[in-house]
N, C-alpha and C positions, 0 to 999 in steps of 0.2 A: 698815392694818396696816404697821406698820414694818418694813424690812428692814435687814440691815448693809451699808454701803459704807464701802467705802475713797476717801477724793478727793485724789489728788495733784494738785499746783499749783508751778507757777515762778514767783518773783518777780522780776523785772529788777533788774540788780544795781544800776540806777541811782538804787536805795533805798537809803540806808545802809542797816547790821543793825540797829541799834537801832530804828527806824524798824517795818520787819521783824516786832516783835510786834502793832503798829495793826492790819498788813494781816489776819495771822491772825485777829486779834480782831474784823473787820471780817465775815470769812467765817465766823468759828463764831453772829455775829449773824447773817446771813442765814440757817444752818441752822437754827439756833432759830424765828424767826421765820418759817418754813417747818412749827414744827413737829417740827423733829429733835432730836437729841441727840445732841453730841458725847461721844464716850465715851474717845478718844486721842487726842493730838497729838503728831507726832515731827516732830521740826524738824531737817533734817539739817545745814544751813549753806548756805556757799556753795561753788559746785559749778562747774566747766566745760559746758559742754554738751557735748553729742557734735556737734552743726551750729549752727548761727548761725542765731539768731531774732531778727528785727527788727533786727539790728545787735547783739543782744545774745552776747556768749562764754560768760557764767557768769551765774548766777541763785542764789537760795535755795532750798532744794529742803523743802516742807514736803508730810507726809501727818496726812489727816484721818480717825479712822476716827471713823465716825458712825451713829446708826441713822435709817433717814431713809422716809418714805413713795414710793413709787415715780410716782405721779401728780403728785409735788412736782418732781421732778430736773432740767423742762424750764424750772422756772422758775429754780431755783439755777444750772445752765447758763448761762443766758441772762444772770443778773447777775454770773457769772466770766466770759463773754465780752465783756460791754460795761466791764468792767473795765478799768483800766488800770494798777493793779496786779500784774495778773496775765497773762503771756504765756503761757503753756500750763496747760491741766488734764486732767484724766482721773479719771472717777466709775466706779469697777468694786465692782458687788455680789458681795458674798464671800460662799463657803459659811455656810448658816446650822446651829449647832452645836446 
């Protein structure tokens, strides 16, 4: 059974933007390929950090709202951690309506 999440992610600024849609299209292929469904994508731009990650100041700030199975998330995790597109994420499941 599917639930909704939300997945935020930082991309290193040291991607141009244009570049920037690959990565998303990279991740909404892994939710798929999991099985999921992407159902939003908000792409905020590029953003300052509040701290310094990796040396990085500013990143691109995208969120993913997806429906995704819960016994899937360790594996999605696992391929935005060994990423190197991506320096930060966070998968929080949202009230379901």
């Amino acid at each position: 059974m599917n639930r909704p999440y939300e997945l935020g992610f930082i991309i290193p600024s040291s991607i141009s933007e244009t570049e920037t849609q690959s990565v998303i299209d990279t991740v909404r292929g892994w939710i798929e390929a999991l099985n999921g469904a992407v159902t939003k994508v908000d792409y905020w731009g590029r953003r300052r950090l509040a701290y310094p990650i990796e040396d990085f100041r500013e990143g691109y700030y995208v969120f993913v709202y997806m429906d995704f199975a819960p016994n899937r998330l360790g594996e999605l995790e696992n391929n935005l951690r060994l990423s190197d597109q991506v320096i930060r994420h966070l998968v929080i499941r949202l009230d379901e309506e």
